[in-house]
C-alpha positions, -999 to +999 in steps of 0.1 A: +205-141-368+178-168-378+205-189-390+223-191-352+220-227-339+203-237-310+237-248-294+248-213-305+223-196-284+226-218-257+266-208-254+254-170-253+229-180-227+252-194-206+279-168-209+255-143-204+231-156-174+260-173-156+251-151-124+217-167-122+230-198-104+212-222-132+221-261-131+210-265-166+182-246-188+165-259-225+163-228-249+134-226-268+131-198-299+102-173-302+108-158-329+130-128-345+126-093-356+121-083-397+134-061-418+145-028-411+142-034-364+180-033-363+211-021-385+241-035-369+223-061-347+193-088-345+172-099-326+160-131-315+132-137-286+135-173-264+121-186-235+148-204-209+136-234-187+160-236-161+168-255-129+183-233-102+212-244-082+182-255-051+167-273-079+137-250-083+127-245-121+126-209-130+118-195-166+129-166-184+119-148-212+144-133-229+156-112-260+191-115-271+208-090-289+231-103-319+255-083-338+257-089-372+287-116-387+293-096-421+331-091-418+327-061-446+304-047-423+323-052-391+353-035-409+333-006-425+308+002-393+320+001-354+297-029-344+317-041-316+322-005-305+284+000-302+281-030-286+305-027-262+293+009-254+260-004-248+275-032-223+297-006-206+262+014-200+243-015-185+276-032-165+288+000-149+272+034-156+240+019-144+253+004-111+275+033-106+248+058-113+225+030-086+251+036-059+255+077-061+213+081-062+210+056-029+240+070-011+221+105-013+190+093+000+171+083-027+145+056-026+128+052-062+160+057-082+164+060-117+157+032-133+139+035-166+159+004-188+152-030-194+168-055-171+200-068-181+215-100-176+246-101-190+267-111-226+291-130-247+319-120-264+339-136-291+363-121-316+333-114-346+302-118-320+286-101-293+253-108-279+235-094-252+209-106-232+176-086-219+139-091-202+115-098-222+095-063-211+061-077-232+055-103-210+052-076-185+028-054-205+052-031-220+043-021-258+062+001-285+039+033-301+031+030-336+061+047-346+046+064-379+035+087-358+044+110-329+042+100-297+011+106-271+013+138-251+015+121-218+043+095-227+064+124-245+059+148-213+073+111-192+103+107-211+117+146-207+108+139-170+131+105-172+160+122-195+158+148-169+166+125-142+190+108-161+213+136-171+207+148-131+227+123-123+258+132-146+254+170-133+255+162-097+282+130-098+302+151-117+298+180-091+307+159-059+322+127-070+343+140-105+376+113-101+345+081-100+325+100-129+355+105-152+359+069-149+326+061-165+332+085-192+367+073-203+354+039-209+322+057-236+333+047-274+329+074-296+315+058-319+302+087-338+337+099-344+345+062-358+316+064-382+324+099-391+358+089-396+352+065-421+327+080-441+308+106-463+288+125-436+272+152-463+262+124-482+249+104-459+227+128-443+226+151-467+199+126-485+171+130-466+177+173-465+177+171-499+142+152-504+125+169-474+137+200-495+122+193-526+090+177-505+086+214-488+097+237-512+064+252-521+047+250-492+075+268-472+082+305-469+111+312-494+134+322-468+129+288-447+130+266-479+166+285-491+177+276-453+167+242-455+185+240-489+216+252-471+216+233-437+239+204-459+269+227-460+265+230-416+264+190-417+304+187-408+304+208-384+276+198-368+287+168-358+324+179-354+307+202-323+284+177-311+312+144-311+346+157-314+350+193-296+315+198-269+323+234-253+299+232-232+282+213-203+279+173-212+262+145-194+261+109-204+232+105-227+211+083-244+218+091-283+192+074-295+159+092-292+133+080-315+100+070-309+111+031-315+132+031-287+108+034-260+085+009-246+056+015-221+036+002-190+004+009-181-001-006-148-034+006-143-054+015-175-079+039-156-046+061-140-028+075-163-004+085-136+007+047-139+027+055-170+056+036-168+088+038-198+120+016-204+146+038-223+160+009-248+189+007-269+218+026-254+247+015-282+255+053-295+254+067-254+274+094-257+289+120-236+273+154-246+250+183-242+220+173-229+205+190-262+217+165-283+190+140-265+161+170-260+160+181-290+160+151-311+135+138-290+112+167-290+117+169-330+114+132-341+085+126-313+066+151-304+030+159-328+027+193-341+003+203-315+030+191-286+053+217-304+033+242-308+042+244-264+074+238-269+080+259-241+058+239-222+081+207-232+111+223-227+102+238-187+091+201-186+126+187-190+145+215-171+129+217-141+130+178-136+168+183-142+170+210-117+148+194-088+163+159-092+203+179-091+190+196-060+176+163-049+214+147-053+226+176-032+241+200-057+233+236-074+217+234-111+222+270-113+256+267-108+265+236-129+236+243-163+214+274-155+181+278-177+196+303-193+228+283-207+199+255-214+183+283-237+211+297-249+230+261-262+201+252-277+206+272-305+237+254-314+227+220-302+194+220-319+210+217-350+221+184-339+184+175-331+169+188-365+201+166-380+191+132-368+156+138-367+155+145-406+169+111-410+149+095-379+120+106-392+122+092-430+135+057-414+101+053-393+079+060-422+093+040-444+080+006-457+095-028-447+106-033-478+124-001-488+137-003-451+178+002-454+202-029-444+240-017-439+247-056-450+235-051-482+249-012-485+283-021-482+293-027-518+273+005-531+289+025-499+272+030-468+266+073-483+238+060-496+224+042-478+194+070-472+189+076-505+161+060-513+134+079-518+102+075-486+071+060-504+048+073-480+056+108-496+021+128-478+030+111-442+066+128-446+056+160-459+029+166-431+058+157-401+086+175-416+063+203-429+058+216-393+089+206-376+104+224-403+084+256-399+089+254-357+132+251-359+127+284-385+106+304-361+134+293-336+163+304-356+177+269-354+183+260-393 
């Protein structure tokens, strides 16, 4: 999106921060992110000097979210699904989810996501328009490695809270929540739809297979060998037929999509996160967000508590549903949780395979679907992950924990 002219961005601008109350504003460009930061979308970072309808000058620091031009791409990938998923998230699952928490009596609400202004929409573009959160102090984790104890424990409490609120407006308000869930794209099933699946992600099983195959017990290795031929139905459960309980949830739980505040560097009780990138929410078990969160973020001494991490999660579900007025044994017991996670942990160990080889990878070798389009997006994961050791020691023990699990 370097190429965008400055009148360009100042259309999107005014499309999308038209409930500001500006006069007039001057853009100015800060900059863009490289290689490998975004697949169907770029990003560009400006600062907006604005007069406000009082005539007071304001500024805003901004990052707009651009989805790519490519008209093969736009035809072969659902970019203005995900996009429009995401905007559906921010415009009215957010508000509505505002509403149900305040109506019930609570104060400090749910509300780990960047601020949103608003968008633009034209027939091949769509552009959204966040906070800047560094300008606030919020920084991304290196995400070559797993995250920090106390920032993983934080986000299971937050996605905790989050799918709460799906349980309990289901529960008491289920005519207002089915209206937030008809408007969720699926735009897993369009993707699916449209492509090889076993290929796709059958590329990074394959070389974390031949990475592992020594250093595994035979039995896990032949598993791991075998978990292409579950790759269908994997996602056939997870986005076309969920038999159990679903929430609305994030679908997007790598370690890049989470930024952090540290309000005061001596409390670590001042941990603050913004969830980001909400373009493949989905409506789903609640496994499909723990468990590729705890696989593609959590260090191998994290796992070995899983239980730990998993009690961490459920019981800030359960006390935030009671909190909202309604029964979590009656609507996801502990033992359901347990019990679908056998199923819905495949989903986790799925996406984190691939996850996983995208965040080591080099700039360079990083994957764009633009340039995949004429070799077929199947392949896109095919390239083989330079940092080879980095990759073997992650997927060595994640490997080993879904075993012992009975999850492969």
């Amino acid at each position: 999106m370097s190429n965008s002219s400055d009148d360009e961005l100042k259309c999107w601008l005014k499309s999308a921060l038209k409930g500001e109350n500006l006069v007039d504003f001057t853009v100015s460009r800060l900059g863009n992110t490289e290689k490998g930061e975004g697949y169907m979308g770029d990003i560009v970072f400006v600062e907006v000097s604005a007069e406000t309808s009082d005539r007071l000058p304001k500024i805003y620091n901004l990052v707009l979210k651009c989805s790519k031009r490519s008209p093969a791409l736009r035809e072969s990938m659902p970019v203005q699904a995900v996009f429009e998923n995401e905007m559906h998230f921010y415009e009215n699952v957010i508000p509505a989810f505002t509403e149900f928490q305040k109506k019930r009596g609570v104060s400090e609400v749910f509300n780990s996501v960047p601020k949103y202004y608003g968008s633009y929409v034209a027939e091949d573009m769509e552009v959204e328009v966040f906070e800047n959160l560094t300008t606030k102090g919020y920084y991304l984790c290196d995400r070559r490695v797993p995250l920090p104890t106390n920032n993983l424990k934080l986000i299971l409490r937050e996605y905790g809270k989050l799918h709460a609120i799906s349980a309990a407006m289901q529960d008491q308000e289920p005519e207002q929540f089915k209206l937030l869930i008809d408007e969720i794209r699926n735009v897993w099933k369009m993707f699916a739809d449209k492509h090889d699946m076993e290929t796709y992600y059958g590329a990074p099983i394959d070389e974390v297979h031949e990475l592992l195959k020594t250093s595994l017990p035979e039995t896990t290795a032949e598993k791991l060998k075998k978990f292409k031929t579950q790759i269908n139905s994997i996602i056939k459960d997870v986005i076309e037929d969920p038999k159990t309980f679903s929430v609305i949830g994030h679908g997007d739980c790598w370690n890049n999509n989470f930024m952090f505040q540290l309000k005061n560097k001596t409390d670590e009780n001042s941990l603050k996160v913004a969830i980001l990138d909400w373009q493949t929410t989905k409506f789903a078990n609640p496994i499909t967000d723990v468990s590729y969160f705890i696989y593609a973020c959590a260090s191998k001494e994290d796992l070995e508590h899983f239980d730990e991490l998993i009690n961490i999660y459920y019981n800030s579900f359960s006390g935030y549903v009671k909190l909202l007025g309604s029964n979590p044994e009656k609507i996801f017991p502990f033992d359901q949780f347990i019990k679908d996670f056998k199923l819905f942990g495949k989903y986790g160990i799925l996406i984190t395979l691939l996850a996983i080889k995208v965040a080591l990878c080099n700039k360079e070798e990083a994957p764009d679907f633009a340039e995949t389009i004429n070799t077929g997006f199947e392949n896109t994961f095919s390239f083989k992950n330079k940092n080879q050791e980095l990759l073997k020691s992650r997927m060595l023990y994640i490997i080993n924990h879904v075993a012992t699990q009975d999850i492969l």
